[in-house]
C-alpha positions in Angstrom: 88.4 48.7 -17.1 87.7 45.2 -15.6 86.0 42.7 -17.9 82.2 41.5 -17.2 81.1 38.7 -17.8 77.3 38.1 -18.8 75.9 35.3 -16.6 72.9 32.8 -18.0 70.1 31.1 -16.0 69.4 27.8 -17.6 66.8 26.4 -15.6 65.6 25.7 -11.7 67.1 24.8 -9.7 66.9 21.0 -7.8 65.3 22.8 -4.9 63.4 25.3 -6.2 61.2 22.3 -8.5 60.3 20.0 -5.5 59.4 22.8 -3.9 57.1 23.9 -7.0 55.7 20.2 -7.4 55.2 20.3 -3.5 53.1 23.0 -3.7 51.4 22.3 -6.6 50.7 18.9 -4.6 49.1 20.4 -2.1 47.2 22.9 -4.0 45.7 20.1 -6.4 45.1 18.0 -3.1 43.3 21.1 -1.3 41.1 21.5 -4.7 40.5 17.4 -4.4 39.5 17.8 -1.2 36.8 20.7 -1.6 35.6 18.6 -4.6 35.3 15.4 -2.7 33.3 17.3 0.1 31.1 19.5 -2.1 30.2 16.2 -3.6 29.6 14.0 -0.6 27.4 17.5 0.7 25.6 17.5 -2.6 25.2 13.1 -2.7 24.1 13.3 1.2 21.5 16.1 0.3 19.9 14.3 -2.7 20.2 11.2 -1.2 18.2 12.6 1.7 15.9 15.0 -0.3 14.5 11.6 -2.8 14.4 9.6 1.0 12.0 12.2 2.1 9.8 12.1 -1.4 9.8 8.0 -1.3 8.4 8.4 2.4 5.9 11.2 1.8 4.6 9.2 -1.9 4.5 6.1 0.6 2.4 7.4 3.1 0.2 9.3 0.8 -0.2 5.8 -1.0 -1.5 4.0 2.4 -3.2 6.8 4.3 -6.0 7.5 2.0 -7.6 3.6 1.9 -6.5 3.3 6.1 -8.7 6.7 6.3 -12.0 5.5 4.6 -11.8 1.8 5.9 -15.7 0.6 4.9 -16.0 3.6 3.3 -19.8 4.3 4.2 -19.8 7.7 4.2 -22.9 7.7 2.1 -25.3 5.8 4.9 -26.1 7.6 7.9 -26.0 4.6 10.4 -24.9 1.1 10.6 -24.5 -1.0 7.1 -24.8 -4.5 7.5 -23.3 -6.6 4.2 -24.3 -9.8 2.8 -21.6 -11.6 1.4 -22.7 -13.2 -1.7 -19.5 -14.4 -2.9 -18.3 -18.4 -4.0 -16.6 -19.0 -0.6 -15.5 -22.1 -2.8 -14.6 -20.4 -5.4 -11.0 -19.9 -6.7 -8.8 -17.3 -4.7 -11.4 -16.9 -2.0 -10.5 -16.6 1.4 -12.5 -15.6 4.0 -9.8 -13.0 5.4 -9.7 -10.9 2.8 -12.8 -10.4 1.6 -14.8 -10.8 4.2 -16.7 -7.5 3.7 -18.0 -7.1 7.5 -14.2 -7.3 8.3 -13.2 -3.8 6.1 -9.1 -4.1 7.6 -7.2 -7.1 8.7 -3.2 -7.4 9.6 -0.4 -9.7 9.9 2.4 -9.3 12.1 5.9 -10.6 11.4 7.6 -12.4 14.0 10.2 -11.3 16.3 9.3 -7.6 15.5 6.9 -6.1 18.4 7.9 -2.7 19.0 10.6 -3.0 21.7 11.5 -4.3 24.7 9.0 -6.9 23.5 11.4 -8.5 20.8 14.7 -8.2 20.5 16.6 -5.9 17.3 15.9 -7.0 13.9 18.4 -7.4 11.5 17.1 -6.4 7.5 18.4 -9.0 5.2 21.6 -7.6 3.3 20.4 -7.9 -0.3 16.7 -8.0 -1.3 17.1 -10.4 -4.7 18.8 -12.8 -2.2 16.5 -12.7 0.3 13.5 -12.8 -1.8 11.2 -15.9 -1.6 12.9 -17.2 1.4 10.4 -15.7 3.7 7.5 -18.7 4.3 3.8 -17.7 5.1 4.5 -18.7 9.3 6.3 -16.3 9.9 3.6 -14.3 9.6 0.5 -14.6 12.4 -2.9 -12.4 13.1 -4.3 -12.6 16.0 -6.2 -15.8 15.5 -2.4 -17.4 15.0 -3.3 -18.0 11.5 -0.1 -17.4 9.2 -0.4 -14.7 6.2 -3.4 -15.6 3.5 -1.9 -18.0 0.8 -2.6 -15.6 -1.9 0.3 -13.3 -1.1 2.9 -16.2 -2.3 0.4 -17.5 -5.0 0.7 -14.1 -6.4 4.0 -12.8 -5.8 7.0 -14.7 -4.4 9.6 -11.8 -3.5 7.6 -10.6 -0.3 10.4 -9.5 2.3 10.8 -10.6 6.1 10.4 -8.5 8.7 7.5 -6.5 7.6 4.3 -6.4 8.8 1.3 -6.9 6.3 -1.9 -5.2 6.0 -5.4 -5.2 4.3 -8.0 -2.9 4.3 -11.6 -2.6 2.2 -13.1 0.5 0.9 -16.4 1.3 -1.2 -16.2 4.0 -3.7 -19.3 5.1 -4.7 -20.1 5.3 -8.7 -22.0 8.6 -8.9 -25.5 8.4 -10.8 -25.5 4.8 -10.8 -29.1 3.7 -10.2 -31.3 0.8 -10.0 -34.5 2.7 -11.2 -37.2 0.3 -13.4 -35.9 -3.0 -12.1 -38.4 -5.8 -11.8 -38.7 -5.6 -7.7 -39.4 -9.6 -6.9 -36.9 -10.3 -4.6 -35.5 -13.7 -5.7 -35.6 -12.7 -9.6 -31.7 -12.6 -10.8 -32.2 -10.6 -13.4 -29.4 -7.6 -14.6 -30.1 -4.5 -12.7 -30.4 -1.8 -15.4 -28.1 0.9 -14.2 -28.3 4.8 -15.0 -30.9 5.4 -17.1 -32.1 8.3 -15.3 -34.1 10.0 -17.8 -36.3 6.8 -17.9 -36.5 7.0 -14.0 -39.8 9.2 -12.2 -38.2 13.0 -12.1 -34.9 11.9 -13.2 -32.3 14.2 -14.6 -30.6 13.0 -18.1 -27.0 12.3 -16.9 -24.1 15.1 -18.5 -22.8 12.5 -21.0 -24.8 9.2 -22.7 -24.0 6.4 -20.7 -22.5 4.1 -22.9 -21.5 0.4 -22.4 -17.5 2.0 -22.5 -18.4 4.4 -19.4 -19.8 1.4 -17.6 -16.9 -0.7 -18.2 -14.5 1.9 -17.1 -16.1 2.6 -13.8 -16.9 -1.0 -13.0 -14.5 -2.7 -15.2 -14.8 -7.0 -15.6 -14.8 -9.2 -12.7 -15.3 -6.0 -10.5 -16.3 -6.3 -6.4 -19.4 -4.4 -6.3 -21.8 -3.3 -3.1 -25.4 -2.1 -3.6 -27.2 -1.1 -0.7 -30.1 0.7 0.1 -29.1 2.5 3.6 -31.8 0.6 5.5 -29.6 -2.4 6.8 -29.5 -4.3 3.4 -26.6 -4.5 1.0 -25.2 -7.2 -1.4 -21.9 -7.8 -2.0 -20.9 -9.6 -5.2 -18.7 -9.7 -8.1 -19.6 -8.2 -11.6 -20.4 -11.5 -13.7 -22.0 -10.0 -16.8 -21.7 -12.3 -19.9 -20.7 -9.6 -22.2 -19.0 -6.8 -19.8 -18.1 -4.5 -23.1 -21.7 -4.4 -24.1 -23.7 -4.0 -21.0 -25.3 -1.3 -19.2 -26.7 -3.9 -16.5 -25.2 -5.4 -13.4 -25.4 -9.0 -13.3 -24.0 -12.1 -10.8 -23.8 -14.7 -12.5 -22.5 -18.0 -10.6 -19.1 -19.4 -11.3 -16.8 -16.7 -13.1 -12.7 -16.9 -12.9 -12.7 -16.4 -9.2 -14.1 -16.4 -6.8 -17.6 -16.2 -8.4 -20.6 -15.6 -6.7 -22.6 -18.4 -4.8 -25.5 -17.7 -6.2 -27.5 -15.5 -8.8 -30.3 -14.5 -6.9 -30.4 -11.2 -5.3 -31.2 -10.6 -1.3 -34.0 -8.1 -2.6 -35.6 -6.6 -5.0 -33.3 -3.7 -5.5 -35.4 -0.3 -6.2 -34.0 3.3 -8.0 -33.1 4.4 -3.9 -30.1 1.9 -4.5 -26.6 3.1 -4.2 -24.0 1.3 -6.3 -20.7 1.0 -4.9 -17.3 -0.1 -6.5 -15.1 -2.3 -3.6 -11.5 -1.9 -3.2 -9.4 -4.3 -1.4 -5.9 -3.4 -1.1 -3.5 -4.9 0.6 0.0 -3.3 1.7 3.5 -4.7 2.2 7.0 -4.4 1.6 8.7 -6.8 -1.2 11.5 -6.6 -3.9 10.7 -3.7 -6.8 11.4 -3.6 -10.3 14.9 -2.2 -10.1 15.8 -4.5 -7.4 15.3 -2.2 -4.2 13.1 -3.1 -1.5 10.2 -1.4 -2.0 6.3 -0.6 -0.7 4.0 -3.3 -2.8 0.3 -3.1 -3.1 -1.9 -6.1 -4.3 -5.5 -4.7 -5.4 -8.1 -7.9 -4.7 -10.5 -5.6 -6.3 -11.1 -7.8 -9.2 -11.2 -11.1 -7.2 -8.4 -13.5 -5.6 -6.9 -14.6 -8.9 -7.5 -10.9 -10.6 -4.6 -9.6 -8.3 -1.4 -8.2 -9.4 1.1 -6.8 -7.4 2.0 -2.6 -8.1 5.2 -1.0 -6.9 4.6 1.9 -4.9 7.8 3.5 -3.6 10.9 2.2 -3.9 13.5 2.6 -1.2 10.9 1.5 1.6 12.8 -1.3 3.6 10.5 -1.6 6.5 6.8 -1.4 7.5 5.2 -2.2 10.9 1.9 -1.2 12.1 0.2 -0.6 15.1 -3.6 -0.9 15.6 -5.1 1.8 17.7 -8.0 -1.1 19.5 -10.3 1.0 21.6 -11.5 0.2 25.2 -13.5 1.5 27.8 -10.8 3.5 29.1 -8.4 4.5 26.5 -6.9 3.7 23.1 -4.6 1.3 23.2 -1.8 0.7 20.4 -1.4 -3.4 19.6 0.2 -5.6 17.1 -1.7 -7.4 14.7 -1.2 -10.8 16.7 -2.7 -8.6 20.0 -6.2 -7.2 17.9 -9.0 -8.9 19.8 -11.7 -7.2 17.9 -10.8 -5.7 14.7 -14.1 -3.4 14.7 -12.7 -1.6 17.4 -9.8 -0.2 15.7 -10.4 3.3 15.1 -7.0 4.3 14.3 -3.4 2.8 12.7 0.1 3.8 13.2 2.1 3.4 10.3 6.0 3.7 10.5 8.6 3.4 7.2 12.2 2.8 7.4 13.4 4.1 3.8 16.9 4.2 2.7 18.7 5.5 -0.3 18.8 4.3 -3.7 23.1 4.1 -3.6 25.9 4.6 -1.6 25.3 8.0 -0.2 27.2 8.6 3.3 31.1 8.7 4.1 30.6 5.8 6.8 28.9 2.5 7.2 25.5 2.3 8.5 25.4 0.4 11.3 22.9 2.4 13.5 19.8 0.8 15.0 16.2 2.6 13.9 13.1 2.7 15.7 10.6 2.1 13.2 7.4 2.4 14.9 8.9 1.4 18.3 10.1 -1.9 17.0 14.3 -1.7 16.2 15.8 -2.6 13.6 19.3 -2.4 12.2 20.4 -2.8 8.3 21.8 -5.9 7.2 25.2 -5.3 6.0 27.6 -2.5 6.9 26.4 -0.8 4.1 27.1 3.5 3.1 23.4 3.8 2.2 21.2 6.7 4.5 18.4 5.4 5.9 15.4 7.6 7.5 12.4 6.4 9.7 8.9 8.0 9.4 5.6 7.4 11.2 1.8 8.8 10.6 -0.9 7.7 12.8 -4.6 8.1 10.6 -7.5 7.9 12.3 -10.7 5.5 10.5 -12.9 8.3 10.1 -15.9 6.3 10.2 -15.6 5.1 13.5 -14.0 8.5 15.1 -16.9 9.7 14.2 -18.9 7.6 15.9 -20.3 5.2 13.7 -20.1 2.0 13.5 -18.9 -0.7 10.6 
């Protein structure tokens, strides 16, 4: 019988193991690949699902006060305001708190919607670029550059934005002037809310403690009080001891600016409306975190009161348009092209807002229309950028009154 031999396999072969690691090489880099895409999808998604948040929280932030500019909804007709504030007084200026002036705007230079000016190029890094931006670059339409109080307040205010300012009156609900002494040139405290005390009043739902009172119209507070029949004051809250009063006083002097005087234009009665007065003013400047961001400075509380309030972060650039009405139509200017600022009725607010990180495969290096004006990033940068505009309408003044 012939003799077999039993034969052993020992291993692979030279071959048959590149081929293995070859395939196992392509295999881990097809895997790789899927991850790396499914991860770019799921960055370019979030990145642009927290762009569309930032611009929806940003125009929800701005189109409420550009809405209710004045904010007379109360009065039926035409409110004219005596301003009885220290135009000498620290922090004053005349621009923005004029009260018969309830919006005011600043345009940045070099950044008229197109082909009026030519593309502008963001600055690459905020923190760098911050406090490098000086107050002429900025005019209105008077060529005055922006109010002094922006860089007295905060430094990091970014170029290439446009800057706005608007004034609203909140009315303070059962906030009376019932049982005042009516001589008009008395400056005595207006006693406020004590409606049981008042002919037919109604006790209010809760005691009206010194605490309420400081809580709706805290210290140092811009107040109106107007009547409806073409009078109103306009003043800051002055009383000696805020926490402990139920009154409304002006005294002169005060941090800032003060009133000019403590006498009051009438002698308010119990038809009197008290009114709380925001002034808020809107641009784009260098968050917490770093990012360029929307920044709001509330003047609500006087000139030197004001502190700047991060918005939104992400917004890298604002510029507005001022619908200015004529005979004939309504014509959409720039801030430096306003020639009566009572005949804006609307504004047209665009946003460029970009991503918090890195969050495309390719450098940016598109140009944006941001409200007609272009403008391109600064820096071949992988961030996704978006632009958004709202147009809102002063709903006063559609309505066919007048400020």
């Amino acid at each position: 019988m012939p003799h077999r031999t039993r034969q052993h396999q020992n291993g692979l072969s030279l071959i048959e193991l590149m081929i293995s690691i070859t395939l196992g090489l392509l295999l881990s880099t097809g895997v790789i690949q899927m991850f790396m895409s499914s991860k770019q999808v799921y960055t370019t998604q979030e990145a642009l699902g927290r762009i569309q948040e930032n611009a929806r929280f940003a125009m929800a932030a701005i189109k409420a006060p550009l809405r209710d500019i004045g904010g007379f909804d109360f009065c039926p007709g035409v409110v004219l305001i005596a301003n009885q504030l220290n135009t000498l007084g620290p922090g004053y200026s005349a621009i923005i708190f004029d009260p018969n002036q309830p919006i005011h705007g600043w345009e940045y230079q070099n950044t008229a919607p197109a082909p009026a000016s030519p593309t502008y190029a963001l600055a690459g890094d905020p923190l760098v670029a911050a406090g490098s931006a000086t107050a002429g670059q900025w005019q209105d339409d008077t060529g005055l550059p922006l109010d002094a109080n922006f860089f007295t307040i905060n430094s990091k205010i970014l170029a290439g934005s446009d800057v706005v300012v608007v004034k609203t009156a909140v009315e303070m609900g059962g906030l009376t002037a019932c049982n005042n002494n009516l001589n008009a040139v008395n400056n005595e405290p207006l006693n406020i809310n004590f409606p049981a005390a008042c002919p037919g009043g109604t006790p209010p739902a809760s005691p009206f403690t010194p605490a309420r009172m400081a809580a709706l119209l805290p210290p140092q507070s811009l107040v109106y009080i107007t009547n409806c029949r073409g009078q109103t004051d306009f003043f800051q809250r002055t009383d000696a001891a805020v926490s402990t009063a139920t009154t409304l006083s002006r005294a002169t002097g005060g941090p800032g600016p003060g009133n000019a005087t403590s006498l009051w234009s009438i002698g308010w009665a119990g038809d009197a409306v008290v009114s709380k007065v925001n002034v808020l003013a809107f641009y784009v400047g260098v968050g917490t975190s770093g990012e360029p961001a929307l920044m709001q400075l509330d003047f609500g509380r006087g000139g030197i009161g004001a502190t700047p309030r991060e918005l939104v972060e992400g917004v890298e650039n604002m510029q507005v348009l001022y619908g200015q009405s004529s005979p004939t139509a309504l014509n959409y200017v720039t801030a430096a092209n306003v020639t009566d600022w009572n005949s804006v009725f609307s504004v047209q607010l665009a946003v460029l807002v970009r991503s918090k990180g890195q969050a495309d495969a390719v450098a940016d290096n598109q140009t944006y229309s941001v409200g007609g004006t272009n403008v391109t990033p600064g820096g071949a940068d992988r961030r996704m950028r978006r632009s958004f505009v709202i147009t809102v309408g002063v709903r006063d003044r559609i309505s066919g009154r007048s400020i």
